[in-house]
N, C-alpha and C positions, 0 to 999 in steps of 0.2 A: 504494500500500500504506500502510494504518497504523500507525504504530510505536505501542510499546506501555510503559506503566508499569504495574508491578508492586509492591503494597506487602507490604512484609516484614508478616506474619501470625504470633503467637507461636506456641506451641503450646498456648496456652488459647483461642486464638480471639482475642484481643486484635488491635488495630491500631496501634502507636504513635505510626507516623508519620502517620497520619490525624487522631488525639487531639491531636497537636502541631499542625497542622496549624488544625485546629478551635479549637487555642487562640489562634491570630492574631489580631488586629483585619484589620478586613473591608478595609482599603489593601492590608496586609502578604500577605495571603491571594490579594489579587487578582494582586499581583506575580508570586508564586509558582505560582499556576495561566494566567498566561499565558505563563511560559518550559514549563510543562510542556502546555499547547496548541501553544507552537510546535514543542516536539518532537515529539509525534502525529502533525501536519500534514506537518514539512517533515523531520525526523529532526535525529539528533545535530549534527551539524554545524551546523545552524542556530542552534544555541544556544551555541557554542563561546566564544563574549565572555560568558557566564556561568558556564563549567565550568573547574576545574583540576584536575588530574592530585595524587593524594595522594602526595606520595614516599613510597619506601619499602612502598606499600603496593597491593592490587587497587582499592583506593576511591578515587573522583571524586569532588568536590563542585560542587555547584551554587550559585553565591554569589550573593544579592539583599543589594546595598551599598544602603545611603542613611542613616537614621536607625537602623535597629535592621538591624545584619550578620548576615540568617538565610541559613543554613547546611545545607542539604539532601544526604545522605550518601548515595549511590549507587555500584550495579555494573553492567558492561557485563551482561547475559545474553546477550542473539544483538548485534548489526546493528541491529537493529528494537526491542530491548526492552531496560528496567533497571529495575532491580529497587531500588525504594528503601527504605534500612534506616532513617534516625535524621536526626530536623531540629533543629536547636539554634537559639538566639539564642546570635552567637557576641560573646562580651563583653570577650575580649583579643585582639593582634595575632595569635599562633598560639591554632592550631584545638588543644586542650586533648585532651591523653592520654587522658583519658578516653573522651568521644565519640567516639573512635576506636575504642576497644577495644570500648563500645560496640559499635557499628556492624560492626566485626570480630566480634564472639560472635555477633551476629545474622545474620552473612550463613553462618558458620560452622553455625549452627544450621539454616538456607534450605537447604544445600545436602548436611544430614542427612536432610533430612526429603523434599525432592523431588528 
């Protein structure tokens, strides 16, 4: 079976996290789509040395360390899928209030809508 990623879609039709995403340099981009190949392939688990648990909150992140700490804000949906809301460069030790709430109004908004 294929597991599945999902991007958070405004309500104008927008894609954020794709526009973010699209703003990488082509290293940073490749990092990033090859933890989310290996999810497709092998599921969550596989990728578990790049995921943490958000306290306090529904939200996971996917972290690519190296030179620039990008930050990819996700939710469980099934087993098999997650639904991703907000990618940041993250530029201090804690993940910033904001990008959170972020990430919060947006999935907030996902699970208005579908």
């Amino acid at each position: 079976m294929i597991n599945r990623i999902i991007y958070y879609i405004t309500p104008s039709g927008g894609n954020p996290v794709k526009d973010f995403l699209d703003s990488l340099q082509k290293s940073q981009k490749a990092k990033v789509f090859r933890i989310f190949q290996t999810f497709n392939l092998y599921g969550l688990t596989s990728i578990i040395p790049h995921t943490k648990k958000l306290t306090g909150t529904p939200l996971w992140e996917i972290r690519i360390k190296g030179k620039d700490s990008i930050r990819i804000i996700y939710i469980m949906q099934t087993k098999r899928s997650i639904l991703v809301l907000h990618g940041f460069i993250k530029k201090t030790q804690k993940t910033l209030q904001k990008e959170l709430r972020l990430a919060i109004q947006r999935y907030e908004d996902w699970r208005k809508r579908y």
